[in-house]
DRENNU-678098 format. One record per residue (C-alpha): x, y, z. Coordinates in steps of 0.02 Angstrom, whole numbers, plus 32768, in hexadecimal, padded with zeros to 4 digits. Layout:
N
XYZ;...
// end
This chain:
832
7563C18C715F;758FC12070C0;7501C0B470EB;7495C1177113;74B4C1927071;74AFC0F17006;73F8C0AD7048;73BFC164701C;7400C15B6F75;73B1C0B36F4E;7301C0F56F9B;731DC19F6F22;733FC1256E7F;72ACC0A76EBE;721FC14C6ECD;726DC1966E25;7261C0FA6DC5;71A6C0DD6E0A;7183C18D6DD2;71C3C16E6D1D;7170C0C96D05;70C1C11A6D46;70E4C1A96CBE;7107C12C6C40;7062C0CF6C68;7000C16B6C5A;7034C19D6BB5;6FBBC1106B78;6F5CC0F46C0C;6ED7C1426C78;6E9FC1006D18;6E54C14B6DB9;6ED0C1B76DCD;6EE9C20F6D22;6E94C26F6C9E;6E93C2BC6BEE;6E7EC3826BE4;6E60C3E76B50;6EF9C40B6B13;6F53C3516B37;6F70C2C76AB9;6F48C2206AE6;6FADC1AC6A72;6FADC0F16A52;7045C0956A76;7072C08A69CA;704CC15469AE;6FE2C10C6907;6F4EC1596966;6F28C1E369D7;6E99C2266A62;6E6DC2D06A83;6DF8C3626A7D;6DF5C3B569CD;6D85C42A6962;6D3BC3D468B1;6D36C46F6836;6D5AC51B682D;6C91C53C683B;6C93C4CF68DA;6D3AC51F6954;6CDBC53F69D9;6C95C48969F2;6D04C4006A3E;6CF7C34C6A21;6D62C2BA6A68;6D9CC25A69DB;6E09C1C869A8;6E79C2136910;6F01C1BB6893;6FB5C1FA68A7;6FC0C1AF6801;6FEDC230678E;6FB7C2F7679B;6F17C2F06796;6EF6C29D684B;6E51C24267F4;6DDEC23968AB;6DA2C18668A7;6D37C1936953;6CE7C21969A9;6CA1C2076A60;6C27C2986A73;6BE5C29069B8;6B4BC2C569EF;6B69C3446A84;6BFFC3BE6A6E;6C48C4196ACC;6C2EC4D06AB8;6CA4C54B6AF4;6CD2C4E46B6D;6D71C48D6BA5;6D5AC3CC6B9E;6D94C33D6C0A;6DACC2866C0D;6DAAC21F6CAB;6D64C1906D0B;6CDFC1AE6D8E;6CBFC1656E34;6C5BC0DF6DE5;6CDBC0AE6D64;6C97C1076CCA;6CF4C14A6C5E;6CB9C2166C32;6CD2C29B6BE1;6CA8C3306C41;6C91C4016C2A;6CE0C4826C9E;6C51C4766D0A;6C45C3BB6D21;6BB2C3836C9E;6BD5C2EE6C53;6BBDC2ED6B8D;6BF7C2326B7D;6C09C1A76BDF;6C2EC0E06BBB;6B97C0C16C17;6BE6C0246C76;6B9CBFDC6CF9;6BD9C0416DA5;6C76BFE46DF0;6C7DBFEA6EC6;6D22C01E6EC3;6D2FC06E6E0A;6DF3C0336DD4;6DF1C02C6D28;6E44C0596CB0;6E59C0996BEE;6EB8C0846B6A;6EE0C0AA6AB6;6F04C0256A5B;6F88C03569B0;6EE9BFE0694C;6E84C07F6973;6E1EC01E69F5;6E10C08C6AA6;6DCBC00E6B28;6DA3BFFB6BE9;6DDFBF7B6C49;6E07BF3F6D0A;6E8EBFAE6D51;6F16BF326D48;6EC7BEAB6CB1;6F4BBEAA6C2F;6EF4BEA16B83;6F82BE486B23;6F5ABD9C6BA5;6EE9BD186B97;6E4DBD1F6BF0;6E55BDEB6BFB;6DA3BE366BDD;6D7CBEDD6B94;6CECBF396BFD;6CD9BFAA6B6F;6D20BFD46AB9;6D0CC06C6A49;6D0CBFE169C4;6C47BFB76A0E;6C11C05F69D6;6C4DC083692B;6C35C13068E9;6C50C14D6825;6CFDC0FC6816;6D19C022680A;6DC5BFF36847;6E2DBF546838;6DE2BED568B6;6D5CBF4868F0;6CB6BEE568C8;6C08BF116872;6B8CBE9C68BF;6ACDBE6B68BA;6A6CBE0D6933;69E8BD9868D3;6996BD78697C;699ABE2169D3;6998BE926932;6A42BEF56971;6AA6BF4C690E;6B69BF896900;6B7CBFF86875;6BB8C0886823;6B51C1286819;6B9FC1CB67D6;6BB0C272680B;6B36C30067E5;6BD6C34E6789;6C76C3556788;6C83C3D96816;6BEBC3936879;6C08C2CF68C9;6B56C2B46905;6AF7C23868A1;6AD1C24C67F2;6A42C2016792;6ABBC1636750;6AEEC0D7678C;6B45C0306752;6B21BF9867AC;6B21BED5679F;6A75BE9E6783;6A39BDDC6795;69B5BDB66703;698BBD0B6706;6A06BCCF6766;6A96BD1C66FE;6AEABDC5671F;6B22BE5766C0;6B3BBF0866CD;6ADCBF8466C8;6ADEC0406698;6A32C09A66BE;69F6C14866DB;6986C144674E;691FC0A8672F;693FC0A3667D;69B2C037662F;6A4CC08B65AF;6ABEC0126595;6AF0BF5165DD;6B89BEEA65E0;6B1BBE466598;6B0ABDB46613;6BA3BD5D666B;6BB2BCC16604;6C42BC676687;6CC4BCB8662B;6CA4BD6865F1;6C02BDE965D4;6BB1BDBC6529;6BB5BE7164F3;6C65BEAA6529;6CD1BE1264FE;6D68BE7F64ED;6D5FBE9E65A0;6DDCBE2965C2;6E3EBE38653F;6ECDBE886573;6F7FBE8165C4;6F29BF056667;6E9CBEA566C8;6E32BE0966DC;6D81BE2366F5;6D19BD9A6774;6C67BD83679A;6C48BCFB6820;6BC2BCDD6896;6BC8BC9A6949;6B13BC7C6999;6A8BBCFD6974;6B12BD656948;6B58BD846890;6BEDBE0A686F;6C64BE5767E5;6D0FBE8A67F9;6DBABEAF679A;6E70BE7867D3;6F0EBEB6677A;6F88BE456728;7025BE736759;7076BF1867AA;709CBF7C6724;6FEEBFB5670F;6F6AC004677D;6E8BC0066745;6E03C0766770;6D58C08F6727;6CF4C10C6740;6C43C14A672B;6C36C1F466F1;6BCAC27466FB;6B78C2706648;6B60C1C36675;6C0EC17965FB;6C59C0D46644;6D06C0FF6637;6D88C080666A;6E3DC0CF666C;6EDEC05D6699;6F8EC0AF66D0;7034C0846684;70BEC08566FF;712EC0886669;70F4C1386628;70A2C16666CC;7001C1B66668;6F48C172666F;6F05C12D65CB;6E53C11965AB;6E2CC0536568;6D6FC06B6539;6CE0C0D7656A;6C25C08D6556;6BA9C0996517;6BEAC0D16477;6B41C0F463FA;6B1EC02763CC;6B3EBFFF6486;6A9DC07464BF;6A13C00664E9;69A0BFAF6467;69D8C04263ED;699FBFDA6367;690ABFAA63A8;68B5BEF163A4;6910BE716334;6995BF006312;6A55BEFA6322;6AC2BF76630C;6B81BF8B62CD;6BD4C03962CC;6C50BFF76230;6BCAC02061B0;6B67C0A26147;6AD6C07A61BB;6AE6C03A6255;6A42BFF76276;6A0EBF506224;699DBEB36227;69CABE136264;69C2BD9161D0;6913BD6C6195;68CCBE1461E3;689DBEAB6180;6878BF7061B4;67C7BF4D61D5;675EBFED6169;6802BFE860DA;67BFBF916041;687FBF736011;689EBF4860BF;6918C00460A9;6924C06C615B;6922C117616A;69AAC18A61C4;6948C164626D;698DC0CF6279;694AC0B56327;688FC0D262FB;6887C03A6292;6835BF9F62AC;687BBEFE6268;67F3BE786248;6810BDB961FF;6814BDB6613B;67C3BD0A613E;6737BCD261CE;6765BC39623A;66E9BBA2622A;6735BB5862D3;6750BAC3629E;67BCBA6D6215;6810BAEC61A2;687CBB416218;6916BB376265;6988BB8E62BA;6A1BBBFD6280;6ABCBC0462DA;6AF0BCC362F2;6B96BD066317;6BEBBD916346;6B5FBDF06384;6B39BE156448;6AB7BDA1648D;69FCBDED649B;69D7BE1F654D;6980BDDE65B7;68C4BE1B65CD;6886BD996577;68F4BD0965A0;68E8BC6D6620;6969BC0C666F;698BBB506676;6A49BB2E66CF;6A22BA7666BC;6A03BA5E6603;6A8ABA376581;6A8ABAA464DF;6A43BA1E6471;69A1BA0864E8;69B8BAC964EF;697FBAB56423;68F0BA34643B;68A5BA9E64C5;6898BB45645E;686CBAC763BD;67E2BA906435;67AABB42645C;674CBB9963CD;6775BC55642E;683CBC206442;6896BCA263D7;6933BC7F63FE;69A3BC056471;6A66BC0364B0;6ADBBBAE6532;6ACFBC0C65E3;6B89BBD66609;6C0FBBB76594;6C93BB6765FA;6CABBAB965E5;6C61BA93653D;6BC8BB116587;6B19BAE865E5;6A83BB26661C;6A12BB65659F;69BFBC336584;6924BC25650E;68E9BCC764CD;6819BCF064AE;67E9BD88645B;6848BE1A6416;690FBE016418;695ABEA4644D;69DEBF0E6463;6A62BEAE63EA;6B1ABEE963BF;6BABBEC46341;6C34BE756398;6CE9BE4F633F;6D23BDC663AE;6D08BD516432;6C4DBD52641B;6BD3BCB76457;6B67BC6F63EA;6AAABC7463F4;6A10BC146376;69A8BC7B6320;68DABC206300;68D8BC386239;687CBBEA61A6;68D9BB67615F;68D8BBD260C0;695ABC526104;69E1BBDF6124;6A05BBBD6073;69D1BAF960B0;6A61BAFB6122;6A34BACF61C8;6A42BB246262;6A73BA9662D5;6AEEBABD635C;6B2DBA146340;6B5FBA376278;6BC7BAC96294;6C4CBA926200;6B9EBAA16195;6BAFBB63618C;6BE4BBFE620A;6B4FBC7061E2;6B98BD096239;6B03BD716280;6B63BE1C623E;6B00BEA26290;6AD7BEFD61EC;6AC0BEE66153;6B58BF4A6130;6BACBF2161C1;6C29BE966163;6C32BEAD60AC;6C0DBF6660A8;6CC1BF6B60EC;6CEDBEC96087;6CBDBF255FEF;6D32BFC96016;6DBDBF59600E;6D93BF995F5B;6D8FC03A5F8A;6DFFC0AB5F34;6DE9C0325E9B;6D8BC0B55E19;6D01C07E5DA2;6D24C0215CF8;6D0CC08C5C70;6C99C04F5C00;6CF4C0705B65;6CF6BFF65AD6;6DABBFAC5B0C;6D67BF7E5BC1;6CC7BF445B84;6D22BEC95AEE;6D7BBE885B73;6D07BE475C0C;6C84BE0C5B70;6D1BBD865B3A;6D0CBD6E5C11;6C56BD465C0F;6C45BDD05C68;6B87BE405C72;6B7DBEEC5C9C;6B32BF345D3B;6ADBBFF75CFF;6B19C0795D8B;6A9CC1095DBB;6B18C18E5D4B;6B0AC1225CAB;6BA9C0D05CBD;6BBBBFF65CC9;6C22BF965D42;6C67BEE05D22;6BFFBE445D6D;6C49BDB75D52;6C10BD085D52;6C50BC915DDA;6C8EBC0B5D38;6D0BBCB45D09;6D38BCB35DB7;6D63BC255DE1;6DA2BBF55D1E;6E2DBC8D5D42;6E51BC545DFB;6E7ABBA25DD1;6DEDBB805E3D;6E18BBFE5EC4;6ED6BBA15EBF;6F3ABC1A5EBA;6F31BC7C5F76;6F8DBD215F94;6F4BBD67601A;6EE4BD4A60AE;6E81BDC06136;6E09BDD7619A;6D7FBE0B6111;6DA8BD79609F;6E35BD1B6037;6E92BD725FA3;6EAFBCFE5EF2;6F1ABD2C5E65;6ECABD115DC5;6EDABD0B5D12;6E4FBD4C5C8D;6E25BCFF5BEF;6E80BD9C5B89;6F15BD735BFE;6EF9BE0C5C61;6F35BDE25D36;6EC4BE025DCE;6E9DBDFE5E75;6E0EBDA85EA3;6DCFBDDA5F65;6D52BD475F8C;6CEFBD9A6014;6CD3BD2C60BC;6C2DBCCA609C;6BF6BCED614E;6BB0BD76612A;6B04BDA96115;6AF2BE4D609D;6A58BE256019;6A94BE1B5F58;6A2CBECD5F3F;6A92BF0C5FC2;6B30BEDF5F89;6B3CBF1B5EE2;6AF0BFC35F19;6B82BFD75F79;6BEEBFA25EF2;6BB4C0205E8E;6BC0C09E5F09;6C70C0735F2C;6CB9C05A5E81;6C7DC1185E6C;6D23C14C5EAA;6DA8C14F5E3C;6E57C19C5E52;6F02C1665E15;6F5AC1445EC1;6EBEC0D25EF4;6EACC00F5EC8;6E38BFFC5E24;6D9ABF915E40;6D75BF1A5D98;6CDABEE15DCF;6C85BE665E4A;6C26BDAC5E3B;6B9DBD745E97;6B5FBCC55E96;6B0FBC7E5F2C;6B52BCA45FC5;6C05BCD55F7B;6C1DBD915F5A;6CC8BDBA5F16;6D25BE495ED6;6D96BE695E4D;6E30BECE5E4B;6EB1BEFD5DDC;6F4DBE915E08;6FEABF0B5E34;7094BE9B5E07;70FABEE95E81;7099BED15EEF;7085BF375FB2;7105BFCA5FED;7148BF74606C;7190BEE76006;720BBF695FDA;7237BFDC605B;7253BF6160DB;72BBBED9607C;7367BF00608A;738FBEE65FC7;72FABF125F89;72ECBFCE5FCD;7385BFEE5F65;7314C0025ED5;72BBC0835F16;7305C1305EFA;72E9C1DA5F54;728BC2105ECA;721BC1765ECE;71FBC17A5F7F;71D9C2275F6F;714CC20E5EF0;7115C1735F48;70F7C1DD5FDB;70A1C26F5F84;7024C1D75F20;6FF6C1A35FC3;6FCAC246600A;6F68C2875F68;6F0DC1E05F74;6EE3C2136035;6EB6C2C46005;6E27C26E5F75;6DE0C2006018;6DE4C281607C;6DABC31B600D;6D7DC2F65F5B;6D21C2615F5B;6C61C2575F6F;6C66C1F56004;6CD1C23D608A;6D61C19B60AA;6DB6C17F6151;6E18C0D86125;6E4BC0AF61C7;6EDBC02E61B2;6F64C08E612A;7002C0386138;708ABFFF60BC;7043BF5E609B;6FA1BFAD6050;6FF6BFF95FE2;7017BFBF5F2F;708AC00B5EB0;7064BFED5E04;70DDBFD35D74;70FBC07B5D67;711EC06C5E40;7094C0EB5E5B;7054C0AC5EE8;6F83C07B5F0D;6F3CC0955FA9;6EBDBFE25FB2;6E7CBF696043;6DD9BFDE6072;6DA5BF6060EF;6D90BFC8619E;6D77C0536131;6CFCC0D16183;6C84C14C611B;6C6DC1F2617B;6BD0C2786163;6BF3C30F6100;6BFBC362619F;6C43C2E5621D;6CEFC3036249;6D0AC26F62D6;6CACC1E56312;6CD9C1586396;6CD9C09E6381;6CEDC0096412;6D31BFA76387;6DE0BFEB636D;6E3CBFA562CE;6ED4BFC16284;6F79BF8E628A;7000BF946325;707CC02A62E3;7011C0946274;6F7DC0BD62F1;6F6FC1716336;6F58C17963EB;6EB1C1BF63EC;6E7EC12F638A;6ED5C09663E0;6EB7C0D0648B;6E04C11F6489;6DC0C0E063E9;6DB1C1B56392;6DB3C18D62DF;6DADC22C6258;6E24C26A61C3;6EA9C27E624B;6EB4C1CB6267;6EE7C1C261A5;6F72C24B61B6;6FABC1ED6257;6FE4C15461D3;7012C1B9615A;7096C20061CC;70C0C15F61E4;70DFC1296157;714BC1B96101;71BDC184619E;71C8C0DC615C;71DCC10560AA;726CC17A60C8;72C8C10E6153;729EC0636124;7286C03D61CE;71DEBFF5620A;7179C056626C;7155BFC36300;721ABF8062F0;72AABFBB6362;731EC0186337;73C6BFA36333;744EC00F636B;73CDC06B63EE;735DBFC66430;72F7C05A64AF;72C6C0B86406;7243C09B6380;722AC10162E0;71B4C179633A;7233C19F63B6;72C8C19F6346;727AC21562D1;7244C28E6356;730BC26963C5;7350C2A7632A;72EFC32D62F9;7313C3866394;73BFC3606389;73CFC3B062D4;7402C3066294;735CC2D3622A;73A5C2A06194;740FC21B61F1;736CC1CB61DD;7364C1A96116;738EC0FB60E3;7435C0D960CB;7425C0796044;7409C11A5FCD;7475C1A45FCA;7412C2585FDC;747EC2DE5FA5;740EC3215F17;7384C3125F93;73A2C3416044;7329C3E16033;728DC37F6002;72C1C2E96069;72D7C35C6100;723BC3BA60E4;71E2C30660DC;7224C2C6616E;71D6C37261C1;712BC355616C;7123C29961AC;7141C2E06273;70D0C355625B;7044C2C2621E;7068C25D62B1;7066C2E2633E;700BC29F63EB;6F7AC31163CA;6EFCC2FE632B;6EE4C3B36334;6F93C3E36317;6F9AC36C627C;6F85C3B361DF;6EF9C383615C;6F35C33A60D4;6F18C3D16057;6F78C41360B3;7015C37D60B8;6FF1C3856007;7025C44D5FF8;70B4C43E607E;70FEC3A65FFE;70DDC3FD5F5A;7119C4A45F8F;71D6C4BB5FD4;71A9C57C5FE9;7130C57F6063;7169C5716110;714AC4E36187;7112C4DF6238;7178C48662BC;7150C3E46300;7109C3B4639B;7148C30D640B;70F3C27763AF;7072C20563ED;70CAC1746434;7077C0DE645E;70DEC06B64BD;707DBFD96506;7124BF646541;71E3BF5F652C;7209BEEF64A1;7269BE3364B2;72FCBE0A6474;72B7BDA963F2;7248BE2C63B6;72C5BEA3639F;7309BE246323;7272BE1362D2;722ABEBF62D2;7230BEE36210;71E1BE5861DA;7146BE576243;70A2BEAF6253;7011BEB662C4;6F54BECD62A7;6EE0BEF2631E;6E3BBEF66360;6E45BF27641B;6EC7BEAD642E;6F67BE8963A5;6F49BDE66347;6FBCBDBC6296;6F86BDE261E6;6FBEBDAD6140;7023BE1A60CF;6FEBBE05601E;7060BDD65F9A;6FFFBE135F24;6F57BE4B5EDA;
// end
């Protein structure tokens, strides 16, 4: 009886354990055997994805679609659907294998609305899974997919829908013509195919992407050049993904793969037809959008022929160098940009005279008009097109390696962008005559880097706010005695008043021949110099690459220098001589803001009552930008380093150069190009590139913060390593504590009312949502008046992109990061 009780027991625990590990394969497998009902979730191993039948829309709950969705925060995103084209319709749906070893999905009666369309198998044992990369595939009942040799029979990954997913795979077929691509949805509550799609195209022999409706082209990626696309160089630059495009026989395809396993990619086609690519942050477990396209200079050949196009300036569209707007006498556009022509100021002879001009920082032409040579070097690349009376244009093909192969461009050049980094170089056919006799040989690059800026505001429009809040000289008799003992002239404006130009011997007399450095950025070099009458300036010498006319500049001088307020920089005048185009400021001796408030003995000499004012110069010198000047002023990079503080330590708001000028009307706009500086961006801005006045009060917050804690805004807190001022200012807040955040280097008895009530007014400046941020009339009233009644603050918006090292934490209060797209170091000036 023992035995025979034990060898039932043994056959009980051998059926039960069989039964558990056939309910464990099922949970991510169906075979033969099993199916999927409406109702039942099919998850992947990992649970970061999940199958089942589901409704798209309030307008659309009695249609049922299979679909692939993201666990990955609440919004399930649906990244696949099977039956995009054939719902079901108050029906009940299921998925199983038939005899023949498809894989269906089936109505209550039987129908089939989607099938894999396989081959039929004899004895139909297959099976499906969903994989944790989003991936549901069919395979040979009893292949395991993780061994070598395994073969897929089919892959939801072969039949994208509007969503691209880490190692899923857009291809092209050069021989066959096939295509896998994206293509949207009709809208957001109907997944058949929309009118857009975005696809990798071979022109030539080189690929890029491709976003068309219907057969019309609205936007590319520029061609693969080996190493990234020519008009999206920031692509890869970033701490998420690595982009590939590689080719293996007739067959050419795209992909991204994640760095790391913190972080998780998608990119999706939308409707409207937007590009949005969207990465997830294990860390805060929220989506964040990382750039949308096309943004308005990414649209097609929005410029038209010989056009490029930079959305930093008054006016985006431009000419290339040596072009003109064809029927414009003064070469001027008009507000339709895009119905412009631009036309060669001076006719080629094709022959000797011309050469070719090296451009930069501009997104190669496409390819319409271009041929392909793989086997050519660069330099025979040149004699070809020199050889070719029609060549516009030539470039490399592939960069790697020192570059080869050779593109040579006939006709029109079109559809050309501003880029800010990571650009490749093409050579532009010009007469001799507009090089300023410097030649365009690839092989004399140290000669001169002509950038090929994209407008003829795109650089020193921007270059030239860095003299922004600087007001006009008055042309009193004082001012004028004094530039005349300069050898200075006088520039008329259009109201009757006279601005400074002064001659390059002045210059460089007061400069010690441009000796005496101070500062250094992206838009030039800063020089400390001393006038003739003894009086100190700063002396911006503008970057000589770019390419903004002499007309051009000092109308834009002029305009500039017509603002004028006490908390902004003072422009004395400019020089122009040649190429060289430099401003001049008035020179502040105690230099920037942050010198102060973030040096341990320095601070000290900065009282409540001075920090107070400081903080109330800055925002009345925001509120004039914003409100009172005649040109409505995002400035787009406020932080304590651009701002001065005069003898008197009122402070001056300067460094205008990613300043933005907005419409009368125009409250936001949206850039690819995202600038600033790590620590002082609002979300909205950093993340999705929204700039408007918003943006402003997001720094502003910032820096009251700052002011009144002497903390940096990027630096760790040292007693608290997990907090940063954002998040110490809002823990204490809610704890009732706020004032524990004031400096303790000043006492604040006489002051804890107004310091408390500014501490409220900087949360409330830096809340997560522009809308809930005040304007900055209204910062102004909430700081002026201690009657009126504040609102409460909202949570902040944090942006956290890492935990910090230990040696950062160390050296958080002496550092600061610029940006565009990714964080790269900037200079602090000492002075100016």
């Amino acid at each position: 009886m023992v035995k025979f009780g034990s060898c039932s027991l043994l056959r009980y625990c051998f059926f039960y354990c069989t039964i558990l590990s056939h309910s464990s394969n099922a949970a991510d497998t169906i075979n033969s055997t099993t199916s999927l009902r409406d109702g039942d979730i099919f998850p992947s191993a990992g649970g970061s994805f999940e199958l089942g039948f589901f409704g798209l829309g309030d307008s659309f709950t009695n249609r049922k679609y299979l679909c692939i969705r993201s666990t990955r925060g609440q919004e399930r995103h649906v990244v696949w659907v099977a039956n995009r084209r054939r719902p079901l319709s108050y029906s009940t749906g299921i998925l199983k294998f038939q005899p023949d070893g498809n894989l269906v999905v089936l109505n209550g009666t039987g129908d089939v609305f989607w099938s894999t369309l396989l081959p039929p198998n004899a004895n139909g044992d297959r099976s499906a899974q969903l994989l944790d990369t989003g991936n549901l595939v069919v395979r040979e009942a009893g292949d395991d997919i993780n061994l070598p040799g395994s073969t897929l029979l089919w892959q939801s990954f072969d039949e994208p829908g509007d969503t691209l997913l880490p190692t899923m795979k857009l291809l092209a077929n050069s021989r066959t013509g096939a295509s896998r691509h994206l293509t949207s949805w009709k809208s957001d509550n109907d997944p058949s195919p929309g009118s857009y799609s975005y696809k990798l195209e071979i022109y030539n022999t080189l690929p890029r992407l491709v976003l068309r409706d219907g057969s019309t082209i609205k936007f590319t990626t520029g061609l693969w050049n080996g190493i990234r696309f020519t008009g999206f160089p920031s692509m890869n630059a970033n701490d998420f993904f690595n982009s590939t495009v590689a080719s293996s026989g007739d067959e050419t395809y795209y992909t991204d793969s994640m760095i790391g396993n913190s972080s998780f990619l998608r990119v999706r086609l939308d409707p409207s037809g937007e590009v949005q690519r969207s990465v997830w942050s294990e860390e805060t477990r929220t989506w964040s959008i990382l750039w949308t396209a096309p943004a308005y200079c990414e649209q097609y050949a929005i410029c038209g022929p010989f056009g490029t196009c930079a959305t930093d300036t008054f006016r985006a569209c431009d000419c290339l160098r040596g072009f003109r707007y064809s029927w414009f006498p003064n070469g001027e556009p008009t507000i339709a940009q895009g119905a412009n022509r631009c036309v060669r100021e001076t006719t080629l002879s094709c022959g000797s005279g011309e050469t070719f001009l090296r451009m930069l920082q501009v997104k190669l032409p496409e390819m319409d008009n271009a041929t392909v040579d793989m086997d050519m070097s660069l330099q025979g690349c040149r004699e070809k097109c020199a050889r070719d009376c029609s060549c516009a244009a030539f470039a490399s093909a592939d960069v790697r390696e020192g570059g080869r192969g050779c593109i040579t461009w006939s006709g029109a050049l079109m559809d050309m962008r501003n880029i800010s980094a990571n650009s490749q170089e093409f050579y532009l056919r010009v007469p001799a005559s507009d090089t300023d006799s410097v030649a365009g040989d690839p092989g004399k690059r140290k000669q001169l880097a002509i950038v090929a800026s994209i407008s003829v505001t795109s650089g020193v429009f921007f270059l030239v706010l860095c003299g922004f809040c600087m007001r006009k000289l008055i042309g009193n008799s004082k001012a004028g005695g004094t530039w005349k003992n300069d050898k200075s002239k006088l520039v008329d404006g259009e109201d009757g008043t006279e601005l400074p130009l002064f001659d390059i011997e002045t210059i460089t007399s007061a400069t010690q021949n441009f000796n005496d450095k101070i500062g250094e950025g992206g838009f030039g070099v800063v020089y400390k110099g001393v006038l003739e009458s003894g009086k100190q300036i700063a002396v911006k010498r503008l970057s000589s690459t770019s390419l903004q006319g002499i007309h051009e500049f000092m109308n834009e001088v002029k305009l500039i220098a017509k603002l004028q307020h006490k908390n902004l920089v003072r422009l004395l005048g400019c020089c122009t001589h040649g190429n060289e185009k430099i401003l001049i400021f008035d020179y502040m001796q105690k230099k920037s803001l942050d010198l102060f408030i973030f040096d341990e003995t320095r601070r000290a000499q900065l009282s409540w009552r001075m920090r107070l004012d400081i903080i109330l110069g800055i925002a009345r010198g925001l509120l004039y930008l914003h409100h009172d000047s005649r040109l409505k002023i995002i400035h787009r990079d406020l932080k304590t380093s651009n701002v001065l503080l005069d003898e008197a330590w009122n402070p001056k708001i300067s460094d205008f150069g990613t300043a933005r000028i907005f419409g009368t009307n125009q409250h936001t706009d949206n850039t690819k190009r995202v600038i600033g500086t790590y620590g002082y961006m609002s979300p909205e801005y950093a993340i999705n590139g929204i700039i408007s006045i918003k943006s402003d009060v997001f720094s502003f917050g910032i820096i009251t913060l700052e002011v009144l804690s002497g903390i940096r805004s990027r630096g760790i807190y040292e007693t608290e390593p997990h907090l940063n001022l954002l998040s110490l200012a809002w823990k204490l807040w809610q704890e009732g504590n706020c004032l524990e955040l004031l400096d303790h280097m000043v006492a604040s008895a006489s002051y804890e009312s107004e310091l408390s009530r500014c501490i409220q007014v900087g949360l409330l400046c830096i809340q997560e949502h522009a809308r809930d941020r005040p304007t900055m009339c209204e910062v102004v009233t909430m700081l002026c008046s201690e009657s009126s009644s504040l609102p409460c603050p909202k949570k902040p918006g944090f942006l956290v992109f890492r935990s910090p090292t230990s040696t950062e934490i160390s050296s958080s209060r002496n550092q600061e990061s610029f940006t565009t797209n990714e964080l790269t170091n900037t200079s602090i000036l000492e002075g100016r």
